[in-house]
N, C-alpha and C positions, 0 to 999 in steps of 0.2 A: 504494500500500500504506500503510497505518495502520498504527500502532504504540501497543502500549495497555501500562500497566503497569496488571496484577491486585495489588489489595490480598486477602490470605485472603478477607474478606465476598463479593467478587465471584467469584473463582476455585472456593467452595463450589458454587457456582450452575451451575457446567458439570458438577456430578456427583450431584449432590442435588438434585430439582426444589423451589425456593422462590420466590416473586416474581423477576423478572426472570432467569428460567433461560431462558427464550427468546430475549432480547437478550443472553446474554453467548453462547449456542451461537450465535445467528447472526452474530457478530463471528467464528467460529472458519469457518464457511460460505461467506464471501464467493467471488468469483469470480476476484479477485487478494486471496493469501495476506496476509493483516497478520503483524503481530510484538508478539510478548507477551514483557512482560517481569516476571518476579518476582524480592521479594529472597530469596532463599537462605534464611532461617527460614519462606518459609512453608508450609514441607513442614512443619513444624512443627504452625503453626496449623492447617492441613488438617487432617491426621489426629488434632487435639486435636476439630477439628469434627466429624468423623465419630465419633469415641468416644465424645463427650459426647451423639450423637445416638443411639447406641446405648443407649448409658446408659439413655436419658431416654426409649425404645422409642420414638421415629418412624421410625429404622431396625431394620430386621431385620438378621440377623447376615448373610444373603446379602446385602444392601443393601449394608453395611457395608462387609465383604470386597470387593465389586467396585466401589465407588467409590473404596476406597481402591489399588487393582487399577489404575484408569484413572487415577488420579491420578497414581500413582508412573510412571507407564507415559509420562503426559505430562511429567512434570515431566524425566524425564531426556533426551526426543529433541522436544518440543513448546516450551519457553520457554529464551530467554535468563537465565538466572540473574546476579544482580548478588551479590557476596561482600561478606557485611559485613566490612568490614575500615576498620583504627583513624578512616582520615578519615570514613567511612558513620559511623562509632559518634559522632566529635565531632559531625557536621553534627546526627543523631538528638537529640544532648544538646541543642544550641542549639535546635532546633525544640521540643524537649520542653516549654522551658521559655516559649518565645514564643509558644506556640500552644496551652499546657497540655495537651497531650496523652500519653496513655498510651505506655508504653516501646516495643512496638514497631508502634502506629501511627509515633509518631515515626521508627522504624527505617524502617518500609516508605516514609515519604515522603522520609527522605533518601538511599533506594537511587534512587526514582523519579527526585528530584531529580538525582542521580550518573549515571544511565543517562540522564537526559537533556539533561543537560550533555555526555556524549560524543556523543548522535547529534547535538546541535547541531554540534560543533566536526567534526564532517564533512558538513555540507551537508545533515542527514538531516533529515524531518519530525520535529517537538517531536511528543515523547508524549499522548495523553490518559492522567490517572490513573482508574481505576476503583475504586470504592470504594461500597458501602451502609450506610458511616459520612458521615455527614452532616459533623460537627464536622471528619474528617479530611479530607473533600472541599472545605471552607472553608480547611482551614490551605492543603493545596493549588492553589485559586484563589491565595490570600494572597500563596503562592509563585511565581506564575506558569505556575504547569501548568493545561492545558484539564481538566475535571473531568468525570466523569459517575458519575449514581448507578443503578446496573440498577433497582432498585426502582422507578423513576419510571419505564422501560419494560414499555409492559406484553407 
C-alpha cells in the first residue's frame, strides 16, 4: 500500500475533470487500498475551487453541488486529516520563508512533512506528496519527500 499526501491542486482532480484526473482517480482504484493524507484546510481550498469555478461558468450549478457533495463525503470517511496545530503552523512559517512560498502551500507541506515524520517513526512507507504546483513540488523534493505532479500524467 502507498501512501500519498493531496495538496488542494491534486485533490480538485478527483472531482473536477482537468489534466491529470485520471492519474489521481486511479491512485484511488488500485487493487491494495493506498492512504491519502490531507491537511485539514483543504476542505477549504476545495470548495474555494469549486466556487471560483462556478463563478467563472466551467461549472454548472449541478456540477458544483455534487463535486462538492463527493468531496465532503470523502473528506470525512476517505482521508487521514492532519490538524494544523501550533508546531504545523511554526514548521509552515520556517518553510514559508526558505522556500518563499505562499501561506498555505507552506501549511500543506508542513502537514505533509508532520504526517510523514509519524509514519516514519513507525516503520511505515514515507509519503509521496502530490501537488500540480510545480515551485511546491520543488520545496518538497528540497525537503525530502518523493514528489509527483498529476499534470505530467496523462
Amino acid at each position: 500500500m502507498a501512501a500519498y499526501f493531496l495538496d488542494s491542486s491534486a485533490a480538485v482532480k478527483r472531482y473536477i475533470i482537468e489534466p491529470g484526473t485520471s492519474w489521481i482517480i486511479s491512485l484511488f482504484r488500485q487493487p491494495t487500498p493506498n492512504a491519502f493524507y490531507v491537511a485539514r484546510i483543504i476542505s477549504v481550498e476545495v470548495v474555494s475551487a469549486f466556487a471560483r469555478r462556478l463563478r467563472g461558468r466551467s461549472l454548472t450549478v449541478r456540477q458544483a453541488d455534487k463535486a462538492k457533495a463527493r468531496f465532503r463525503r470523502d473528506f470525512r470517511r476517505l482521508f487521514f486529516k492532519i490538524e494544523i496545530e501550533a508546531l504545523v503552523v511554526e514548521k509552515a512559517t520556517d518553510l514559508a520563508d526558505k522556500h518563499a512560498l505562499r501561506g498555505y502551500d507552506a501549511v500543506q507541506l508542513a502537514a505533509a512533512l508532520t504526517a510523514n515524520d509519524a509514519r516514519l517513526a513507525i516503520g511505515a512507507t514515507p509519503l509521496i506528496f502530490v501537488s500540480a504546483d510545480t515551485a511546491l513540488n520543488r520545496a518538497a523534493l528540497a525537503e525530502g519527500l518523493n514528489a509527483e505532479n498529476p499534470n505530467l500524467h496523462p
